[in-house]
C-alpha positions in Angstrom: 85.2 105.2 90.9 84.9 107.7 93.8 81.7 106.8 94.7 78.7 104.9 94.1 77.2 107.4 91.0 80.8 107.1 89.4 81.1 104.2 86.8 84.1 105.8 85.2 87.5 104.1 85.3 91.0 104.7 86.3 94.2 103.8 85.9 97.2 105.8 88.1 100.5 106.9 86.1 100.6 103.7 84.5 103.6 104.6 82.3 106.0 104.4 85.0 104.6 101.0 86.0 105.2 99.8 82.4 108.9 101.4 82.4 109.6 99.8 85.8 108.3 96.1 84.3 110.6 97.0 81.4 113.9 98.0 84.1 112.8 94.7 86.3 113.1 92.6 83.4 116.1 93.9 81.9 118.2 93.7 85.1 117.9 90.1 85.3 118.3 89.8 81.3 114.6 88.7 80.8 114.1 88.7 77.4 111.1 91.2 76.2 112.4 93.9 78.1 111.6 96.3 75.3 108.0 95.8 74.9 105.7 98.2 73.7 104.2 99.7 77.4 101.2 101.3 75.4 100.2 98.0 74.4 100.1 96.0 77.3 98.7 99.4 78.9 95.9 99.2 76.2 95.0 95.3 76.6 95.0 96.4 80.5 92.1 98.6 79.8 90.1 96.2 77.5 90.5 93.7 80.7 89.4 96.0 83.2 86.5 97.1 80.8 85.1 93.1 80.1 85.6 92.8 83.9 84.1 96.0 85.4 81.8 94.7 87.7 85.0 93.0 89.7 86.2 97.1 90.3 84.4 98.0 93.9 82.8 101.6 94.6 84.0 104.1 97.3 87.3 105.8 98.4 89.6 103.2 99.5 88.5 100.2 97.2 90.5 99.7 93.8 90.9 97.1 92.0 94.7 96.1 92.1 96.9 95.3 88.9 100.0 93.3 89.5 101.9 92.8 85.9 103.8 89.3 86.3 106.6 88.2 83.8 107.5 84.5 84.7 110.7 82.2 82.2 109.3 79.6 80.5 111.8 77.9 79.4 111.6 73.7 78.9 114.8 73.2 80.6 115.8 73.6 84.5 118.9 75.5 84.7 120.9 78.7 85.7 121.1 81.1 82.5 119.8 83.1 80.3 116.0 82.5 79.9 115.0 82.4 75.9 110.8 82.3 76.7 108.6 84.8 78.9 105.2 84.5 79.9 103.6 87.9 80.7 100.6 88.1 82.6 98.6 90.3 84.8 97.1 89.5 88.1 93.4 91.8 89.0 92.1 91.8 92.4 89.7 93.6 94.2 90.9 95.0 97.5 89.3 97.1 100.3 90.7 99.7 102.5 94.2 99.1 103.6 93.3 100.7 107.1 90.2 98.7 108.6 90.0 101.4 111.2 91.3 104.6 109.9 95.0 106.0 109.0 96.9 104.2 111.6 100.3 104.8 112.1 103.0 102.3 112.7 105.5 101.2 114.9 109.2 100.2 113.5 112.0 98.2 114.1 115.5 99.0 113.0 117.3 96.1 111.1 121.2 96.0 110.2 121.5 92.5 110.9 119.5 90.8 108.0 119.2 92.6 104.9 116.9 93.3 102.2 119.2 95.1 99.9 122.7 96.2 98.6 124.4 98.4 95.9 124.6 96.6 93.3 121.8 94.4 93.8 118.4 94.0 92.4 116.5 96.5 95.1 116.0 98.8 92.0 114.5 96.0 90.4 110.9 94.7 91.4 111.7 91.0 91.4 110.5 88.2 94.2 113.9 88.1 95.4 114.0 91.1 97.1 110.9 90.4 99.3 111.5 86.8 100.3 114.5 87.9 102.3 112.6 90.3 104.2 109.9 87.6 105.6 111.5 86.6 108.6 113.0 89.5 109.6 109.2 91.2 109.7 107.9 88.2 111.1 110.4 88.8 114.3 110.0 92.5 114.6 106.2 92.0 115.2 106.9 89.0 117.7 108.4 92.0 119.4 105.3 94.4 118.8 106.2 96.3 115.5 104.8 96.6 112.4 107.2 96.7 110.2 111.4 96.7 109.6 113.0 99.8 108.6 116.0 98.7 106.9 119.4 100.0 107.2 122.5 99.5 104.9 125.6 101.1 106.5 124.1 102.8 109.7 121.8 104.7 106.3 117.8 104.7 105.7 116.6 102.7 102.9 113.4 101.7 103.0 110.0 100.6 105.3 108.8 96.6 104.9 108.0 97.2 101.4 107.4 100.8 100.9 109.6 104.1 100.7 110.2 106.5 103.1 109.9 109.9 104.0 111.3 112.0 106.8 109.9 116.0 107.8 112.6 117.9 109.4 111.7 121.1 111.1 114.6 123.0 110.1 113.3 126.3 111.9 112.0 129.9 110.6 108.9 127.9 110.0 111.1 126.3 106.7 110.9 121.9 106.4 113.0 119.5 104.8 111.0 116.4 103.1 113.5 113.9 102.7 113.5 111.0 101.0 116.7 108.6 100.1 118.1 108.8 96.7 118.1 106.4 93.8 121.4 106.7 93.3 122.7 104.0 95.1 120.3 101.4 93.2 118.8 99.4 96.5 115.9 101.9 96.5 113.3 100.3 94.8 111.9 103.6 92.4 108.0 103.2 94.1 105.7 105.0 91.8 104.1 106.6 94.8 107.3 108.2 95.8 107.6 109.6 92.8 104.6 111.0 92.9 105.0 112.2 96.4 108.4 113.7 95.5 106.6 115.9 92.6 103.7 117.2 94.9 105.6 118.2 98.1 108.1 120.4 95.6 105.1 123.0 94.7 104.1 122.7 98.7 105.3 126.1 100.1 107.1 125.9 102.8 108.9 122.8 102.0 111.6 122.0 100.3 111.7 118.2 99.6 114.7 116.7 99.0 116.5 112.9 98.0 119.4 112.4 100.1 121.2 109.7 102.6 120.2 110.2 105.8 121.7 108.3 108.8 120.0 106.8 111.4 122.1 109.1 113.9 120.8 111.9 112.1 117.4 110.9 112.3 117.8 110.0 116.0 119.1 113.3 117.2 116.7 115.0 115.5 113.8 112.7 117.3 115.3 114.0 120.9 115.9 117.5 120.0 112.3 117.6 118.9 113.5 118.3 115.1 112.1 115.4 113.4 108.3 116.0 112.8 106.6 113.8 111.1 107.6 110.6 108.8 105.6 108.2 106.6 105.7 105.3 104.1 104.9 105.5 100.7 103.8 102.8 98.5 101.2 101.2 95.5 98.8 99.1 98.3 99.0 101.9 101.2 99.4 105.0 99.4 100.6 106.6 103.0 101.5 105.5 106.2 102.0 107.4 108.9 105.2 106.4 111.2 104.7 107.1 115.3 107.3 105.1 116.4 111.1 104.2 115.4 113.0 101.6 117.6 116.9 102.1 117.7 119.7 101.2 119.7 117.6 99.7 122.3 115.2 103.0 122.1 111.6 104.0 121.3 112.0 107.3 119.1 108.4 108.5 119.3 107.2 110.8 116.4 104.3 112.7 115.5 101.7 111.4 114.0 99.3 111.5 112.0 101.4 115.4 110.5 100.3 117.8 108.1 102.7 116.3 105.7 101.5 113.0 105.5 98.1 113.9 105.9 98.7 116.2 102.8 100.5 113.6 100.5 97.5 111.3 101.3 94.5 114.0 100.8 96.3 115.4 97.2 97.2 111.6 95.7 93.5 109.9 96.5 92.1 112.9 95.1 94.0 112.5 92.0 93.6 108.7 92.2 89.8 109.0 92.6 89.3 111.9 89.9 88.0 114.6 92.8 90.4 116.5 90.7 91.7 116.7 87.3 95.4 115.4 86.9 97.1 114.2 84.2 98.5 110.8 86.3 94.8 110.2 86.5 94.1 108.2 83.0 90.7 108.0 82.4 89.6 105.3 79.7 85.6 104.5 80.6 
């Protein structure tokens, strides 16, 4: 609800949640892959409906849905699981800026890594976030809030969120850029989707999914070029990026742009049903 009048509820594009349980499962040969998304989407909904009173009021406060899918098998062993249980966290959660939209500082990181072709960083499974625990806890022992990680010298992705780069690319024309799919350690954040599908009716922008290099994004921080950037994700919705650290280097970027403060405006009105939208499903 949008506010404290409103006691309708929401879910957001909760299709491609379903399909990306379905992709998660299937990629490490979970068995159930193929279940019926409109069903488990439909028991969501009589959940949320028994336990209303948990959703909080105002713009900011949700309450957040994690599906779980979790082997059961009777036997400890490496291979192919033959029971699933399926299950899905609810929690109440309050603004994820306690003092406003903050931007954040970030940390380059080749060394460790959270991802590779071929691996499961298409895939929302624990394994791709345990890796990344130490490596986040040593960027903020050196003042940063987060890793942006790097395979190959190439952007992939913020902590846990996607990424998004403004170029200015001059004659008052900007480039939204956003690494590709492609290359399957991207994982395919229903946010960025979203994000991706706004910013292409934005005029004056052209947003596009492509690899973009570190370099590139460092000479265009020092010849003024690179203008905004943010991350993109289910808990934060948007967050705004003021600082990249690089080769020994603070890149200092704009923030908070008109961008970022665009994608986050358009999606929480969707979100919050300020306006009618179609990845708004309204069920009470």
């Amino acid at each position: 609800p949008n506010d404290e009048n409103d006691e309708s509820l929401r879910l957001f594009r909760p299709d491609l949640n379903m399909k990306r349980l379905s992709n998660s499962m299937e990629r490490i040969s979970l068995p159930g892959h193929d279940f019926d998304g409109q069903e488990l989407i439909k028991c969501m909904k009589k959940l949320i409906s028994l336990e209303k009173d948990w959703v909080p009021k105002g713009e900011g406060y949700s309450l957040y849905l994690r599906p779980n899918v979790l082997a059961t098998n009777s036997n400890l062993g490496e291979g192919r699981m033959e029971s699933v249980l399926l299950y899905v966290i609810a929690s109440p959660v309050g603004p994820y800026y306690k003092g406003g939209f903050e931007p954040v500082r970030l940390i380059c990181e080749s060394n460790y890594v959270r991802a590779w072709s071929g691996g499961t960083g298409a895939s929302k499974v624990g394994g791709n976030y345990a890796p990344a625990l130490k490596p986040t806890d040593l960027a903020q022992e050196k003042g940063y809030s987060q890793v942006l990680w790097l395979m190959n010298g190439d952007v992939t992705e913020v902590g846990s969120m996607n990424i998004f780069l403004v170029f200015d690319m001059g004659d008052g024309k900007k480039e939204i850029v956003t690494p590709p799919l492609s290359r399957g350690d991207i994982l395919p954040g229903v946010t960025r989707n979203s994000i991706s599908q706004l910013a292409r009716t934005w005029e004056g922008y052209e947003m596009v999914e492509r690899n973009v290099s570190m370099e590139e994004v460092a000479s265009a921080s020092k010849a003024g070029t690179l203008i905004e950037a943010f991350g993109a994700g289910t808990a934060a919705v948007v967050c705004p990026i003021e600082c990249i650290h690089y080769n020994g280097e603070d890149l200092e970027i704009p923030a908070t742009g008109k961008a970022t403060q665009r994608a986050w405006d358009e999606l929480l009105s969707i979100q919050y049903g300020k306006i009618d939208h179609e990845w708004s499903d309204k069920f009470y």
